[in-house]
C-alpha positions as CSV (number, residue, x, y, z in Angstrom):
1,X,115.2,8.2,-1.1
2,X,111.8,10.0,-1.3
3,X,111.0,12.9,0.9
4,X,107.6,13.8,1.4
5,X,106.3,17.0,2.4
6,X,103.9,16.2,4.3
7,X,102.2,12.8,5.7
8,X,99.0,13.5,4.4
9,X,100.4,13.3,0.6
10,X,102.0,10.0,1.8
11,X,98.9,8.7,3.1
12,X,96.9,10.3,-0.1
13,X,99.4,8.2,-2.2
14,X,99.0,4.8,0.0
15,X,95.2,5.0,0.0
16,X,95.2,5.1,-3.9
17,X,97.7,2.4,-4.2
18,X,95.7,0.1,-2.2
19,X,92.0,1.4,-4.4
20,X,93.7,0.7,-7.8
21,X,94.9,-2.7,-6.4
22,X,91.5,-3.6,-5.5
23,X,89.0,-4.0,-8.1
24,X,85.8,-1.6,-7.1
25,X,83.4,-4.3,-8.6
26,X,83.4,-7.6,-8.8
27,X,83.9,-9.4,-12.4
28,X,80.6,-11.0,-13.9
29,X,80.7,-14.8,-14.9
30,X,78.7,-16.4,-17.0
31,X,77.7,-20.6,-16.9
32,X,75.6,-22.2,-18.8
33,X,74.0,-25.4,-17.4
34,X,71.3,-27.7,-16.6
35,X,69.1,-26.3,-13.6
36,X,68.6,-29.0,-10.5
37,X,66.9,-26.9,-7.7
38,X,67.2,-24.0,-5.2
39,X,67.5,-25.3,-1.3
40,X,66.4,-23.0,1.0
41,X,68.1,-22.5,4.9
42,X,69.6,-19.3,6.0
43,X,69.8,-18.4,2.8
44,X,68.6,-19.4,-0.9
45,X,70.9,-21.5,-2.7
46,X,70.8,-22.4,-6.6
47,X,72.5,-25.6,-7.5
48,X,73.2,-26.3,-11.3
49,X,75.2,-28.5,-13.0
50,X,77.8,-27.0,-15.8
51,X,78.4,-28.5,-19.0
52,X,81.6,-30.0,-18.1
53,X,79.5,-32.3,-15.4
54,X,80.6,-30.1,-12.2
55,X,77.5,-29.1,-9.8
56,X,78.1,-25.6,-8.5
57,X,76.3,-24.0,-6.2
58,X,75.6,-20.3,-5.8
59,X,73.9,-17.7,-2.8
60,X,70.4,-16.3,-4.8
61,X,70.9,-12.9,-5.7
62,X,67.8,-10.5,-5.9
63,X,67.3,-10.0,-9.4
64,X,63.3,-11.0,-10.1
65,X,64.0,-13.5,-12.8
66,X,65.0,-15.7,-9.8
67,X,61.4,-15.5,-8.7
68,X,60.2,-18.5,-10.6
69,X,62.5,-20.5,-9.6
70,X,62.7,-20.3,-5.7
71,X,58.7,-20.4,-5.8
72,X,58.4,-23.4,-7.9
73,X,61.9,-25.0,-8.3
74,X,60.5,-28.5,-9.2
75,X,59.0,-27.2,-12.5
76,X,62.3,-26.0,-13.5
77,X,64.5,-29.2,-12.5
78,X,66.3,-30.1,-15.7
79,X,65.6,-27.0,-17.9
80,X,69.0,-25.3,-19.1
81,X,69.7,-21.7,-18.0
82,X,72.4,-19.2,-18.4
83,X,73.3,-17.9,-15.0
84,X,75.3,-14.6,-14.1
85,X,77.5,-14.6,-10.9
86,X,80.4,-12.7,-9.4
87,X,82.2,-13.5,-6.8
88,X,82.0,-10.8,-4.0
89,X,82.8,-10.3,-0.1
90,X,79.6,-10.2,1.9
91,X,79.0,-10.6,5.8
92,X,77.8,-13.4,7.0
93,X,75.6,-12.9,10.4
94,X,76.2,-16.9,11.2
95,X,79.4,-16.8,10.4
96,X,80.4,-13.9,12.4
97,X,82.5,-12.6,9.6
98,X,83.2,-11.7,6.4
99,X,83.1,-14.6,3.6
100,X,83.7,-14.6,-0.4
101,X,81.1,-16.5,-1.9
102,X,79.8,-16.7,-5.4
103,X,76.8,-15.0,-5.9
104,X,74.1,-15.5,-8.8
105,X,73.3,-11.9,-10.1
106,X,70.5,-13.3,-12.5
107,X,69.0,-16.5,-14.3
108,X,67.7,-16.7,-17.8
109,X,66.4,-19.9,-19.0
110,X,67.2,-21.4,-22.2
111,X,64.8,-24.3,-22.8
112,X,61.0,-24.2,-21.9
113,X,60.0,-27.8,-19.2
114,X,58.1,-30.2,-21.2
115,X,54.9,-29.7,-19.4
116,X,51.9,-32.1,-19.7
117,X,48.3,-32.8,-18.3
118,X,46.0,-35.0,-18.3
119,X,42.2,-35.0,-17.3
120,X,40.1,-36.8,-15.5
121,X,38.3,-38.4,-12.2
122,X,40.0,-38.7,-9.4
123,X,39.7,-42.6,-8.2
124,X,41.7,-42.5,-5.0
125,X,44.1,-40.2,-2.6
126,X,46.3,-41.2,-0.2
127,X,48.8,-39.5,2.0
128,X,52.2,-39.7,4.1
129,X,53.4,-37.5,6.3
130,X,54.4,-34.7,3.6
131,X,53.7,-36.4,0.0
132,X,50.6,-37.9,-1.1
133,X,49.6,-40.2,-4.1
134,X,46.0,-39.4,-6.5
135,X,45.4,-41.8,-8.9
136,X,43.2,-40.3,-11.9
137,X,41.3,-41.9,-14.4
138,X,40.8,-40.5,-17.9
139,X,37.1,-40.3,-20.4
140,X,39.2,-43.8,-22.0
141,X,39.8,-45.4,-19.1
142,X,43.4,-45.1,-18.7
143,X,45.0,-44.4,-15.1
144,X,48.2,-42.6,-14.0
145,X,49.1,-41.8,-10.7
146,X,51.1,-38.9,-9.5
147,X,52.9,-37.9,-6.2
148,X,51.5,-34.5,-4.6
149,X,51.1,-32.2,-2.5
150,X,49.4,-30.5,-0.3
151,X,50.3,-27.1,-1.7
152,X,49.8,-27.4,-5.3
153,X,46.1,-28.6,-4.7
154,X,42.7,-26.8,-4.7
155,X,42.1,-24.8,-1.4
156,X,38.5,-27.4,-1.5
157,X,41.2,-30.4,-0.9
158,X,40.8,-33.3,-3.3
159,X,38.8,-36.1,-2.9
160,X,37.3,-39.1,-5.0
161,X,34.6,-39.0,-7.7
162,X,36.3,-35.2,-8.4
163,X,36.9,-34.0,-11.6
164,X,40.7,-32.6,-12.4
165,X,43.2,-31.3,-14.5
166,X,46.7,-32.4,-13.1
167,X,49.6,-30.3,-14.7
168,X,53.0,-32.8,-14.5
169,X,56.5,-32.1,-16.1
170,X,57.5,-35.3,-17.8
171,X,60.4,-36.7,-16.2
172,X,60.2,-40.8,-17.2
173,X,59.4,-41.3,-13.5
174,X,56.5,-43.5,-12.5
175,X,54.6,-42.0,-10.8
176,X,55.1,-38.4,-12.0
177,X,55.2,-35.2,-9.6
178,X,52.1,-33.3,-10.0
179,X,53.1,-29.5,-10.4
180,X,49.3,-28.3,-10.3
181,X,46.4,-29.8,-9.8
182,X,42.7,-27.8,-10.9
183,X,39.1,-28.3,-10.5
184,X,37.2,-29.1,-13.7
């Protein structure tokens, strides 16, 4: 049996024991996937899916290179990106409590969106309740509509007869989201 001499050296010893069986910092990940978007609530939350098909979700970090992203995720949707995360012990205020979740540390992106535009007059506008429609006619006569809104226009608004530059990422959809739309 071990004698101690006093309790403090047995509570030195315990106190390491427990540090070494603890890992200080968490271990960094690394996943490589296809970007869908970051939803935003209580907190910001990047949802990709890996290569093996699997959508994963992760709490933002604070690294800048997540800047893009959160401010414009709809530009990203589809791009591939490497992401850094750990999984880590945080306190949640909602939860009352302490939760392990996985947390994105960074976000590079590995492909470049296939961006397009296309110039012209705008013929029409019409709106819902959050999403709007502007059809715009090109110098040749062709049309294309796009779905927008209200924040990626001019601060003048948008109406008919006005000259434009609509910025889209090509997606195959009909109509296509409008990313940006400038004055001529």
């Amino acid at each position: 049996m071990l004698r101690w001499a006093t309790w403090g050296q047995y509570f030195a010893v315990c106190f390491l024991i427990a540090r070494l069986a603890v890992p200080a910092v968490a271990q960094d990940h690394v996943l490589a996937g296809t970007f869908q978007t970051i939803s935003l609530g209580d907190y910001a939350h990047l949802q990709v899916v890996d290569d093996r098909g699997l959508e994963r979700s992760f709490f933002v970090g604070r690294d800048p290179s997540f800047k893009p992203f959160v401010e414009h995720p709809e530009k990203y949707a589809g791009c591939r990106v490497r992401v850094r995360w750990h999984r880590v012990q945080r306190y949640i205020p909602e939860a009352g409590s302490r939760m392990t979740i996985d947390e994105a540390i960074s976000i590079e992106m590995l492909t470049v969106p296939d961006l397009k535009a296309f110039d012209g007059t705008v013929v029409t506008v019409s709106w819902g309740s959050r999403i709007g429609t502007c059809v715009v006619r090109a110098r040749d006569g062709r049309e294309r509509q796009f779905y927008i809104t209200k924040a990626r226009l001019p601060a003048s608004g948008l109406r008919s007869g006005t000259s434009v530059r609509v910025v889209y990422r090509v997606t195959g959809d009909d109509p296509e989201h409008a990313l940006e739309v400038k004055l001529r």
